[in-house]
N, C-alpha and C positions, 0 to 999 in steps of 0.2 A: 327516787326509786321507781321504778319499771312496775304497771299495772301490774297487777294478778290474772293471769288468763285461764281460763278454763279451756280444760282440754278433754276430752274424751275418745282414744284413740279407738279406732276400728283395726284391729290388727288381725292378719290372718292368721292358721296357726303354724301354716310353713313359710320356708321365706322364699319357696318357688313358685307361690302362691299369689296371685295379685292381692296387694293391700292400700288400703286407703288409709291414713293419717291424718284427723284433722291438725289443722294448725291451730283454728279460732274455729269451736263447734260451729256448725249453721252460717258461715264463710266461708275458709279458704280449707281445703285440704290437699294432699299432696302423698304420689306413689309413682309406681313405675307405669312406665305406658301401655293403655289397656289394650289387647289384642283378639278379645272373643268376645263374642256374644254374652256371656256369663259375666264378663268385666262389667260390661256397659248396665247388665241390669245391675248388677254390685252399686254401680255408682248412681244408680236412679233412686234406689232401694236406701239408698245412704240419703237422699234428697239433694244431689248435684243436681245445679243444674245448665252450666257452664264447664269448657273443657279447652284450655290451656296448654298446648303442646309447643316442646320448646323444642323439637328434636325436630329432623327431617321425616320426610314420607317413607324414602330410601331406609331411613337407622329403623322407625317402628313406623308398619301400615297401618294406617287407621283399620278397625274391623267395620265391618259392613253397617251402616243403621247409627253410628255413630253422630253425623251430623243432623241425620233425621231427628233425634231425642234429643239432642243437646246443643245448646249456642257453641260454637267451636272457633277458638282461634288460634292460628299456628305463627309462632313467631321462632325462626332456626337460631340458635345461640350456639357458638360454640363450645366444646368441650376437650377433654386431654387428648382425644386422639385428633382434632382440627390442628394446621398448622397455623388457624386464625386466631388470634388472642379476643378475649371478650374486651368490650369498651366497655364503659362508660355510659355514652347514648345510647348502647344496646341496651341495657340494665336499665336505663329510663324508660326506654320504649315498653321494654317488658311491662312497666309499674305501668304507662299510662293506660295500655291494653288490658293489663290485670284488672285497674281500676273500673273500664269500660262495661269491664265482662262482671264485677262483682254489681253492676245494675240490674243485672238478671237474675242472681240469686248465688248460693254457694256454688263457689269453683272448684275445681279439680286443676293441681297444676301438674304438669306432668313432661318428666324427660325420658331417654331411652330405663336407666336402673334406678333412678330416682336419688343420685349418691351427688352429683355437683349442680347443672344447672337447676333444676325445679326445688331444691333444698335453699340454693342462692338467691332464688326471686322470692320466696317464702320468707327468707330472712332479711331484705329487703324494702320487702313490705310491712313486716315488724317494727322496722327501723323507721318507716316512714310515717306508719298509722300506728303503732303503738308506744310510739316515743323509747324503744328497746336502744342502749347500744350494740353496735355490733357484735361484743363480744356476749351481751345478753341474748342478744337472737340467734345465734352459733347456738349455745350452750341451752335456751330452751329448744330450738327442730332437732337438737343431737337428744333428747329426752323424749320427744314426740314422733320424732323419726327414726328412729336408728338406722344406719345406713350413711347417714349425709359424712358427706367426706368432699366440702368445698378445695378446691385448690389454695392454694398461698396467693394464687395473683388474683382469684375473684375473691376471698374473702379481704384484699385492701383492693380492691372497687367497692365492695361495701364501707370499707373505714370512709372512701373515696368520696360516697355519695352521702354517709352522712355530714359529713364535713360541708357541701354544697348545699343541703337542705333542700330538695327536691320536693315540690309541693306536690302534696296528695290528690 
């Protein structure tokens, strides 16, 4: 059986509203990509301190002061509207960068709506450091996040990679 995780969600109270998610309080959390001033103190205020963007510059511009506050790193994954299919070693790369960036303190993972890829690497990362299977870490970020709506073909790269056992 799959650890017990504490969760403490920060939810906003609309959903047009930037919202952060923890996944694992005081580690990783997970929302849509922040775009003001007002995001960035949200996530300082929350105690991020690392920021995780899986989207292009083009899909969401960083706001201003974003890498000033925060360690930032940007890796592009595809999504439903790419005609790129996700790999494999994209979803690795994610983990080894995710893992880099969690040396610094809680992360912030974040895609354009926060519905496939930044839910995918969250879930992911459950599989890999939480001993979750797949179908456990779908079904807890679908309780912690509402919103996540993985495709069919990254959620089997997830069955994908835990099958491979990807070291942490």
């Amino acid at each position: 059986m799959a650890r017990q995780l504490m969760v403490a969600p920060i939810t906003a109270l609309s959903p047009r509203r930037f919202r952060i998610d923890w996944v694992l309080v005081n580690a990783l959390a997970v929302g849509p990509a922040p775009r003001a001033e007002q995001h960035l103190q949200r996530l300082h205020d929350a105690g991020i301190r690392a920021v995780f963007s899986l989207c292009s510059n083009e899909e969401a511009p960083a706001p201003a002061g974003l890498e000033e506050r925060f360690c930032c790193k940007r890796l592009v994954l595809p999504d439903h509207r790419s005609a790129d299919v996700l790999e494999l070693g994209q979803l690795e790369d994610a983990l080894q960068q995710l893992a880099a960036l969690r040396q610094v303190g809680p992360v912030f993972v974040h895609c354009v709506a926060a519905m496939e890829r930044s839910p995918l690497v969250c879930m992911a990362w459950l599989v890999q450091t939480q001993a979750l299977s797949p179908t456990e870490a779908l079904d807890y970020l679908m309780q912690v996040h509402p919103g996540t709506n993985p495709l069919p073909r990254q959620l089997a790269l997830l069955r994908q990679l835990n099958h491979v056992g990807v070291a942490a």
